[in-house]
C-alpha positions in Angstrom: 0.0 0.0 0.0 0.9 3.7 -0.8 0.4 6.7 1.7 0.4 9.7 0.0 0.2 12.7 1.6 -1.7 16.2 0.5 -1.2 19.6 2.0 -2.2 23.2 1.0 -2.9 26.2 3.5 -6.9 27.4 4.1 -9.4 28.5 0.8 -6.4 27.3 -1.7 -9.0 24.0 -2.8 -7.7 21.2 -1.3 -11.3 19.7 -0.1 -12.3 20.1 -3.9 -9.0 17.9 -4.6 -10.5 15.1 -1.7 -13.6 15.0 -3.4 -12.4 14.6 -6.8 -9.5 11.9 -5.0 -13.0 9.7 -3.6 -14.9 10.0 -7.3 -10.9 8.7 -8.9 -12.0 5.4 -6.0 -9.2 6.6 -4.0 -9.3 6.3 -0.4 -9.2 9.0 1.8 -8.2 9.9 5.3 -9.2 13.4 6.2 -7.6 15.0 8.8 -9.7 17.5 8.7 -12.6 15.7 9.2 -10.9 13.1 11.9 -10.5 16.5 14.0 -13.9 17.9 14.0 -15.0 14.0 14.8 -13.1 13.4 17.9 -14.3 16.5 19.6 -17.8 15.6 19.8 -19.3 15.7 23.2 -18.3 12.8 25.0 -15.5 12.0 23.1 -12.0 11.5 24.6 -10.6 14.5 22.8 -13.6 16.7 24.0 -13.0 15.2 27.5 -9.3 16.7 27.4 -9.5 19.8 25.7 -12.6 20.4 28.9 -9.7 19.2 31.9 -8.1 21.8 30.2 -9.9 24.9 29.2 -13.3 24.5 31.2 -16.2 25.1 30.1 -15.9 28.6 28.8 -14.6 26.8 25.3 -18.2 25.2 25.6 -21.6 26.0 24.0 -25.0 26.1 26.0 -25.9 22.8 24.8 -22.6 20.9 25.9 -21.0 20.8 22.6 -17.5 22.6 21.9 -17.8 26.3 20.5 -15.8 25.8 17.2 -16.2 29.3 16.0 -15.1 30.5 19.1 -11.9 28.4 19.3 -11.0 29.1 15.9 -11.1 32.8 16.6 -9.1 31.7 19.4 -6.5 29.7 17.7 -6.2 32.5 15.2 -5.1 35.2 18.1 -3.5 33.2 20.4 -0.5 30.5 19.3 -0.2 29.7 23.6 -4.0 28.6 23.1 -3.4 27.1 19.8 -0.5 25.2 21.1 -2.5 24.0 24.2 -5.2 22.8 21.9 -2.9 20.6 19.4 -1.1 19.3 22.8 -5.0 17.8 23.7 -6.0 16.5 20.8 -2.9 15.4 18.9 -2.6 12.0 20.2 -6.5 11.4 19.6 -5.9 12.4 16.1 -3.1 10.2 15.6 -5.1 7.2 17.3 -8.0 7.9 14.5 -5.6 8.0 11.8 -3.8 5.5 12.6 -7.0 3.3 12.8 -8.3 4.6 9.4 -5.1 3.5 7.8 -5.2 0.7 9.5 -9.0 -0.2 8.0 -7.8 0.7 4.7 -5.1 -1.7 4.0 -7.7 -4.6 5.8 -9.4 -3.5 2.8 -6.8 -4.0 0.4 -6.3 -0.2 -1.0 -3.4 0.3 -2.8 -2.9 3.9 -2.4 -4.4 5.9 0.2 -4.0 9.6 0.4 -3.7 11.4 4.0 -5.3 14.7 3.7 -3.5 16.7 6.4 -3.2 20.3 6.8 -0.3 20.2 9.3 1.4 17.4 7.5 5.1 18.9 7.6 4.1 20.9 10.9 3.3 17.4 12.3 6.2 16.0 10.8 3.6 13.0 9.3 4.8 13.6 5.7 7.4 11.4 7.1 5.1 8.6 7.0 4.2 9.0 2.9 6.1 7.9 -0.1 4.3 11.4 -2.3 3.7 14.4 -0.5 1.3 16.8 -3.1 0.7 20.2 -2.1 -2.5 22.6 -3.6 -1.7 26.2 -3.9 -2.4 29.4 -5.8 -1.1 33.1 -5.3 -2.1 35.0 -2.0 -4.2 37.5 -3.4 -6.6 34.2 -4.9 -6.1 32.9 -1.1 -7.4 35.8 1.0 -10.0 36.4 -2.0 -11.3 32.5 -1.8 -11.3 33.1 2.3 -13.1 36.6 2.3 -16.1 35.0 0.5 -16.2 31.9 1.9 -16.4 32.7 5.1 -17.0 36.5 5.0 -14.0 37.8 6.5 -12.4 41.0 6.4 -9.4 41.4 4.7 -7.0 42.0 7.7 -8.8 38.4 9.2 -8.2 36.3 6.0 -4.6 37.1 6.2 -4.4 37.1 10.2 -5.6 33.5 9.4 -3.6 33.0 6.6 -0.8 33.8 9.1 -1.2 31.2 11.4 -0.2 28.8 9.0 3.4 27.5 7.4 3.5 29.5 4.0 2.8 28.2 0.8 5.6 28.5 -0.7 7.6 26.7 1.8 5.3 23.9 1.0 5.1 23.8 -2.3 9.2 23.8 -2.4 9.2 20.5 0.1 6.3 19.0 -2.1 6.4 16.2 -4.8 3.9 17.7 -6.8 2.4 20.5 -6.7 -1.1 21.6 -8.0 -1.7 25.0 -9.0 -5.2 25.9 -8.2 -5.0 29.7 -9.6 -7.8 29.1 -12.4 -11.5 27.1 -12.4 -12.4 24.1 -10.7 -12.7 22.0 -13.7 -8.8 22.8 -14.2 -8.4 21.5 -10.6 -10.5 18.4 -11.6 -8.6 17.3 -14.7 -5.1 18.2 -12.4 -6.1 16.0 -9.7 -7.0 13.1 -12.3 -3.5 13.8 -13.9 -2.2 13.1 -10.2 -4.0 10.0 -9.8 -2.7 8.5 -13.0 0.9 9.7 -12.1 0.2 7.6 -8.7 -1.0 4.6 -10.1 2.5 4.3 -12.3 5.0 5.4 -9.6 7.7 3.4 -8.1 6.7 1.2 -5.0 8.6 3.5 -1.7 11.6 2.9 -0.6 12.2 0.4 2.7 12.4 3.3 5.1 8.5 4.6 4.2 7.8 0.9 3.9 8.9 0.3 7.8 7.2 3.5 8.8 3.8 2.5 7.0 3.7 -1.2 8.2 4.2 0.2 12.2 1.3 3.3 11.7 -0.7 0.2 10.2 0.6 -2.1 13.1 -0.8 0.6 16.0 -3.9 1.1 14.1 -4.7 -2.4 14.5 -4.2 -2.0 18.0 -6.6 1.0 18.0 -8.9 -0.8 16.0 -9.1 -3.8 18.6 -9.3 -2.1 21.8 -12.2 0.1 20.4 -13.7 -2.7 19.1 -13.8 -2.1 15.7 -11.8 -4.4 13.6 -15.6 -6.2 11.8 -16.7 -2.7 11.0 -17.5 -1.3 8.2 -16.0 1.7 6.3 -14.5 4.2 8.6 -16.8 7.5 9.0 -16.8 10.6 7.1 -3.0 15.8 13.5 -3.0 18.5 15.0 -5.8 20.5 15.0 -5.3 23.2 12.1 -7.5 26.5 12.3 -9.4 25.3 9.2 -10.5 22.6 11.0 -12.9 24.1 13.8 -15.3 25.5 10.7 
């Protein structure tokens, strides 16, 4: 099995790359996704972020206020940092397990949607690292009427994150995301052909994939759910708490 890992900073179009990624049959584990999961009342990552902060991060109905703790995390890196340090190792435990649930499955490549992934140092784990860009005036555009930000906000949040072009320069591939969506499309079916015929990784991404796989399995046992079916749907990145 391949792990291949995709990046790209906030509003650059990386979800529309994942959903083009599922409709190629290619199987996804969002980070993203994994990170708004785990923080669901009740959940072990909810419990610690609560030990934590209180219950001035929650809402009246229990739940945790994400648009308050992504202003938050936007603001203030000590809170930011303090977050990631209560959820990380949740994360990792779903990924992990999701991997894991994959190659049970027999995928051949999997791709690891993760924000963070050099921040996290996780692109260790992947043979491919592809990164989704496009210039920062498209960025804080894409971000302003998305979420109807100012434009001092769009590049505060912009901010919080490694730059672009420091990704793109410790990517693979990248995808340039500058013009339509159907562009975008036909790039990200160019990438999964490009996949499909790459070499197999070398031993050292081999050993890393076979022990993430290895403590997925252990995940996957002690939460009893090694007969289950598909999986649902790293740090914590401020895109994440949408």
């Amino acid at each position: 099995m391949r792990l291949v890992g995709l990046t790209g900073g906030v509003a650059v179009g990386k979800s529309s790359v994942t959903k083009q990624l599922r409709k190629e049959r290619i199987a996804v584990v969002d980070l993203d996704a994994i990170a708004g999961e785990v923080v669901r009342k009740g959940r072990w990552a909810y419990r610690r972020l609560v030990a934590k902060f209180g219950t001035q991060i929650l809402q009246d109905d229990g739940e945790l206020d994400r648009a308050g703790v992504r202003a938050k995390m936007t603001k203030d890196g000590s809170f930011r940092k303090k977050l990631n340090q209560a959820t990380h190792f949740p994360i990792a435990c779903e990924m992990a397990c999701q991997i894991f649930q994959h190659w049970r499955r027999g995928a051949r490549t999997v791709v690891l949607d993760a924000p963070l992934l050099f921040e996290a140092g996780l692109y260790r784990l992947t043979s491919t690292v592809v990164t989704v860009s496009c210039s920062g005036t498209t960025q804080v555009g894409r971000l302003m009427q998305r979420d109807g930000m100012s434009t001092d906000g769009a590049q505060q949040m912009i901010g919080c994150q490694m730059p672009l072009e420091i990704k793109c320069r410790r990517a693979d591939i990248v995808l340039d995301n500058d013009s339509d969506l159907l562009s975008l499309q036909e790039k990200t079916k160019e990438l999964v052909w490009a996949l499909d015929r790459a070499p197999p990784p070398g031993l050292p991404k081999r050993v890393a994939l076979c022990m993430t796989i290895s403590f997925g399995a252990i995940v996957a046992i002690f939460s009893g759910r090694v007969f289950v079916g598909p999986p649902i749907a790293h740090s914590a990145d401020v895109d994440s708490w949408r």
